[in-house]
BASE-699604 format. One record per residue (C-alpha): residue in three letters; x, y, z. Coordinates in steps of 0.05 Angstrom, whole numbers, plus 5000, padded with zeros to 4 digits. Layout:
ALAXYZ...
This chain:
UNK500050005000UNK503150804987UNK504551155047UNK499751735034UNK493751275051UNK490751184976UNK491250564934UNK494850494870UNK489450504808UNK488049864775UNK493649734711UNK488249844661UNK487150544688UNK493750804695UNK496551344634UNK501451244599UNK505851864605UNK509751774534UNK502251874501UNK500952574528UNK503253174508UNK508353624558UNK506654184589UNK510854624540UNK507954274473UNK500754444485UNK501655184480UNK505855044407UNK499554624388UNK495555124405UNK498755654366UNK499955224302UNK492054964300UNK490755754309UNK495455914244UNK492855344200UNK485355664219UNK487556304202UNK490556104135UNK484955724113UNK481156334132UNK485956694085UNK485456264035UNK477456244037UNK477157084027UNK481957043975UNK477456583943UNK471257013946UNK474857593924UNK477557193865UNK470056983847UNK466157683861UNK471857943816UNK469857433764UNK462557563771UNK463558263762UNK467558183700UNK461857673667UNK456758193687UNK460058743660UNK461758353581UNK453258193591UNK452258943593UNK456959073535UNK453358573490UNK447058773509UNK442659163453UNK441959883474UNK435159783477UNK434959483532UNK439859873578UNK434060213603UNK431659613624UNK438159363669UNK439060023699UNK432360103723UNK433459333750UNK440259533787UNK437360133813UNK430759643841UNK436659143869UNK440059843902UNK432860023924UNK432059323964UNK438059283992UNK436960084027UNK429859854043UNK433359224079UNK438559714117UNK433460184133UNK430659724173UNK435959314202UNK437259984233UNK429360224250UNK428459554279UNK433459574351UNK430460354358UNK423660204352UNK424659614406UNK428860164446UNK422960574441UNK418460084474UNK422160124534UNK420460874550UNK413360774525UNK409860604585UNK405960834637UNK410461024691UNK413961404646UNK409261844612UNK406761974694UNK412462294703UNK414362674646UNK407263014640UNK409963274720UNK415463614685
């Protein structure tokens, strides 16, 4: 039996230290999982880049082969896209002030600004 009072753990429980890391090689693990995230990171917004590029190129040879007749028509349809997407901002932004606005619409509140 030890001396400290406990009992050894059974042989099928015990670790085997030359599986585990040191103390000093988990930090460097650490660090190099944290730089392969970040370059694949890297690599996935160079990507995107890379392919809104391209888009932008294809749209832009559509436009140029497009009959004039019709340019009318695809600026009116960019400017409807531009229209959305400040109708979408607009209220991404209305929406958190209208909910802040709830908060000082109540009862209470009105009480004691009609005493002012």
């Amino acid at each position: 039996m030890p001396s400290d009072g406990g009992s050894t753990p059974p042989a099928s429980t015990k670790i085997n230290n030359s599986t585990m890391f040191k103390d000093y090689e988990i930090p460097l693990l650490r660090r190099t999982l944290i730089r392969k995230i970040i370059r694949y990171r890297q690599v996935n917004i160079n990507l995107e880049v890379k392919l809104v590029k391209a888009n932008k190129n294809f749209l832009l040879k559509l436009i140029e082969e497009i009959p004039e007749s019709q340019i009318e028509e695809v600026i009116d349809f960019i400017l409807f896209l531009k229209h959305e997407q400040d109708k979408k901002l607009l209220s991404d932004l209305v929406f958190p002030s209208e909910s802040s606005i709830d908060f000082w619409n109540n009862d209470i509140e009105d009480e004691v600004w009609n005493n002012v």
